[in-house]
KEKE-3310 file (N, C-alpha, C; in steps of 0.2 Angstrom, whole numbers, plus 5000, padded with zeros to 4 digits):
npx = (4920:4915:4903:4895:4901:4893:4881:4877:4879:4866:4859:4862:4862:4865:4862:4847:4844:4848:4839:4826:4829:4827:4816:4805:4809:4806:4792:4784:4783:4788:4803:4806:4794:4785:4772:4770:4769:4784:4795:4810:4825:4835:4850:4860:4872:4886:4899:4902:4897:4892:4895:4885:4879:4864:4860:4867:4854:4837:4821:4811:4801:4793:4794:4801:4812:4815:4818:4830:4840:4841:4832:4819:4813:4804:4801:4795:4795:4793:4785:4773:4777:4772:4759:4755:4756:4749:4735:4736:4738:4725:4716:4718:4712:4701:4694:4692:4685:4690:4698:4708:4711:4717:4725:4734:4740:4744:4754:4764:4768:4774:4783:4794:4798:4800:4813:4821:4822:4828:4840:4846:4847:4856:4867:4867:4877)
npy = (4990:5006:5018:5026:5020:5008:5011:5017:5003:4997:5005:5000:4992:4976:4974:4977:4967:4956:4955:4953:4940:4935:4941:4934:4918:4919:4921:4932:4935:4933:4926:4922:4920:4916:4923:4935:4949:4950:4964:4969:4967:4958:4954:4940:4937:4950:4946:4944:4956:4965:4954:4945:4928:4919:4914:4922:4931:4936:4937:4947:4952:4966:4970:4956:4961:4970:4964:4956:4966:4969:4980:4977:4968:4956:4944:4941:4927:4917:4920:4916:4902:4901:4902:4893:4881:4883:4882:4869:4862:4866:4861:4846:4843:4846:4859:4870:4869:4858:4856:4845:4848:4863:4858:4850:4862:4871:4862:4860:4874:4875:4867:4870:4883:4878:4873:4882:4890:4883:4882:4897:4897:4888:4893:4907:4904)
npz = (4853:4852:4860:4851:4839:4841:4842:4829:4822:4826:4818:4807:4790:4791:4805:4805:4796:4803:4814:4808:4805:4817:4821:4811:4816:4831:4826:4830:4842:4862:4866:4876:4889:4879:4881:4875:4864:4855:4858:4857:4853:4861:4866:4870:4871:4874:4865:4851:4844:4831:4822:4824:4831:4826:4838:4847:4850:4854:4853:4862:4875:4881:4896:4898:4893:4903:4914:4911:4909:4922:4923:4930:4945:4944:4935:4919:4913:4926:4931:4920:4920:4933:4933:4922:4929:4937:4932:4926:4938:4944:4933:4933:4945:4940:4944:4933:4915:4903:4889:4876:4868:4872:4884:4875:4868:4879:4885:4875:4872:4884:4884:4876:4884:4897:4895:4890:4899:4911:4901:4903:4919:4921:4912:4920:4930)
capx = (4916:4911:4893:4892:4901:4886:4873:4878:4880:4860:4854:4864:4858:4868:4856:4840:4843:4847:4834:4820:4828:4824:4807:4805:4811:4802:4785:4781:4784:4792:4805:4806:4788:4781:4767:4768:4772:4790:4797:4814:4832:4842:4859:4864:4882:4892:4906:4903:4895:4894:4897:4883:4874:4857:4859:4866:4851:4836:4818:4809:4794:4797:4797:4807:4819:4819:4822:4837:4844:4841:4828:4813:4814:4800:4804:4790:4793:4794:4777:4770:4778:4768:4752:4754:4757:4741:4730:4738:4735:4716:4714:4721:4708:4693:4694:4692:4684:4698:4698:4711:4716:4721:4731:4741:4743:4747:4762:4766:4770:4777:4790:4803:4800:4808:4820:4825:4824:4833:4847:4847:4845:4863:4871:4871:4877)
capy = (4994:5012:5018:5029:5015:5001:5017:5014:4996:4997:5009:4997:4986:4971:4974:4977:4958:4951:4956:4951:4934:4933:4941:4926:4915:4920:4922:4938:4932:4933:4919:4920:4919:4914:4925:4942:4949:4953:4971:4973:4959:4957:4950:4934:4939:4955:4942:4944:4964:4967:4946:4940:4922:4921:4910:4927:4935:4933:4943:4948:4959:4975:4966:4950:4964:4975:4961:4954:4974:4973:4986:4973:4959:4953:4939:4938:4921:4916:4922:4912:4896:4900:4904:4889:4877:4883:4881:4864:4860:4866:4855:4840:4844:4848:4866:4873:4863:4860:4852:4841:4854:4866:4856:4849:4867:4872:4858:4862:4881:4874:4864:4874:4888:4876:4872:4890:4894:4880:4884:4902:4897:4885:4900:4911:4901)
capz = (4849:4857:4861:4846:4833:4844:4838:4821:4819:4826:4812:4799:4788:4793:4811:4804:4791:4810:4818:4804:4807:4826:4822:4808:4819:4834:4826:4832:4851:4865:4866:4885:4891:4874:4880:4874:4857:4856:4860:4854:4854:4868:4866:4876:4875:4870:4863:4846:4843:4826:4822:4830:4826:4825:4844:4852:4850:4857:4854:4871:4875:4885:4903:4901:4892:4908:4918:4908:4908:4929:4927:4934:4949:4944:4932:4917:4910:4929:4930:4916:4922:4939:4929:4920:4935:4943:4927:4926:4945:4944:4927:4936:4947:4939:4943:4927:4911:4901:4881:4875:4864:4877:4886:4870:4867:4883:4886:4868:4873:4890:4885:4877:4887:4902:4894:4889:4906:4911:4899:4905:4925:4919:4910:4926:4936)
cpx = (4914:4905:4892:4895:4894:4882:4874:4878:4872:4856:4857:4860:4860:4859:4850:4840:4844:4843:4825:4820:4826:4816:4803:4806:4808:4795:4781:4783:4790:4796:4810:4801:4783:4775:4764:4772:4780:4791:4802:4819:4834:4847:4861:4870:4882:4898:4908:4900:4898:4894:4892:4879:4869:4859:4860:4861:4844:4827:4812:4803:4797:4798:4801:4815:4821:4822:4829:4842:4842:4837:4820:4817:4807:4800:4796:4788:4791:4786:4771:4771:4772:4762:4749:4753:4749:4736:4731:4734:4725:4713:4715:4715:4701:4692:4690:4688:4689:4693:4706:4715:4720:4726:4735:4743:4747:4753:4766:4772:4776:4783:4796:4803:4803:4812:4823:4828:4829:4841:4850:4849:4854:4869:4875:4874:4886)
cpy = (5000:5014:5021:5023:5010:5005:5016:5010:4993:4999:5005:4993:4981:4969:4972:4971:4953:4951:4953:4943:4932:4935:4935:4923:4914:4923:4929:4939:4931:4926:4917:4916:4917:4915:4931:4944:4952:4958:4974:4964:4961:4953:4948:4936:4943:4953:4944:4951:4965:4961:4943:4936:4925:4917:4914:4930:4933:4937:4943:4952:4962:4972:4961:4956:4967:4971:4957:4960:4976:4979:4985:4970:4957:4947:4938:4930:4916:4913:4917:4905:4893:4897:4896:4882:4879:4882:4873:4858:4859:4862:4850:4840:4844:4853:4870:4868:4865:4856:4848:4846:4857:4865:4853:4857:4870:4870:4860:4870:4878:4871:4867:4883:4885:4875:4879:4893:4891:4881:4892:4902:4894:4892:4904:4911:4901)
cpz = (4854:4858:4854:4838:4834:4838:4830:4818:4820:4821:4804:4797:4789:4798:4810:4799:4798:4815:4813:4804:4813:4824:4817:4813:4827:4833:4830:4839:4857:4866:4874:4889:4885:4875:4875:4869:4858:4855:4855:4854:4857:4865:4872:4877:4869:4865:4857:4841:4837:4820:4823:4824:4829:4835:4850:4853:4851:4856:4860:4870:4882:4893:4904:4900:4897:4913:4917:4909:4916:4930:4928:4938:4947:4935:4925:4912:4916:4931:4926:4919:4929:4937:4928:4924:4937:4938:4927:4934:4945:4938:4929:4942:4946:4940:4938:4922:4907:4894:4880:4871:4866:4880:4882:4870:4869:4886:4878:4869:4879:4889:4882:4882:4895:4901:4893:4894:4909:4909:4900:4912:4924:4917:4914:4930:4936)
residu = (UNK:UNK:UNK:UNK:UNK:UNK:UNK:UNK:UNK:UNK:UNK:UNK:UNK:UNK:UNK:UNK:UNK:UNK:UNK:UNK:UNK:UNK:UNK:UNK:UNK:UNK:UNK:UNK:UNK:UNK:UNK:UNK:UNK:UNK:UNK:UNK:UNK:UNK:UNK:UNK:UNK:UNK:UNK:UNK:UNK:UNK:UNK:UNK:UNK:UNK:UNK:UNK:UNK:UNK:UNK:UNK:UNK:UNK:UNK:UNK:UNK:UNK:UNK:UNK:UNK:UNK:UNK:UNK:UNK:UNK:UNK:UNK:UNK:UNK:UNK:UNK:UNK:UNK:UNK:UNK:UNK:UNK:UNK:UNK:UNK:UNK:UNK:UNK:UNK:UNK:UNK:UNK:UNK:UNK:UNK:UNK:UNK:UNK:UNK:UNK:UNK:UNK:UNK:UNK:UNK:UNK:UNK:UNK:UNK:UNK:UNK:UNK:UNK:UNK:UNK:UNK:UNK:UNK:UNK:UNK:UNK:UNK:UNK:UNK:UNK)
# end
């Protein structure tokens, strides 16, 4: 597919019923960093353009996008995971006062965004 058929295949209606599923599907949110509302879809793989499952595609907010498209080094799901870890750390602590709630909610969020990362960290390799 050429860039001006891609630009077309973007303005179809296929596009916009595959992207209503990722934003259904992704609840509004980014499904990198599961912090920050989603941007736009990025596409796991070109393999299928035009074909694509719901599994190639992926909704992102504006900085995981740029770091997936090489135009960040600065990693924003990366970042949460840090964040997350030192909130964790200082509540195992006593640092902070915590609730019971927060931290179900907390591991809640946290755990498929390891593994996400996880299966992306496997992918690139």
């Amino acid at each position: 597919m050429d860039k001006a058929q891609y630009q077309k295949y973007l303005a179809s209606r296929e596009w916009a019923l595959l992207k209503e599923q990722v934003k259904q599907r992704s609840q509004g949110r980014c499904e990198r960093c599961l912090v920050c509302e989603y941007d736009s879809i990025h596409h796991l793989t070109y393999e299928r353009i035009g074909k694509e499952d719901l599994r190639d595609l992926q909704a992102v907010c504006r900085r995981c996008h740029e770091f997936l498209s090489g135009k960040r080094e600065d990693d924003q799901a990366i970042s949460v995971l840090f964040y997350l870890a030192f909130m964790a750390t200082n509540l195992h602590w006593g640092t902070f006062e915590s609730t019971e709630s927060w931290v179900s909610k907390t591991l809640t969020r946290l755990k498929p965004l390891i593994l996400k990362y996880a299966i992306q960290v496997q992918t690139r390799k």
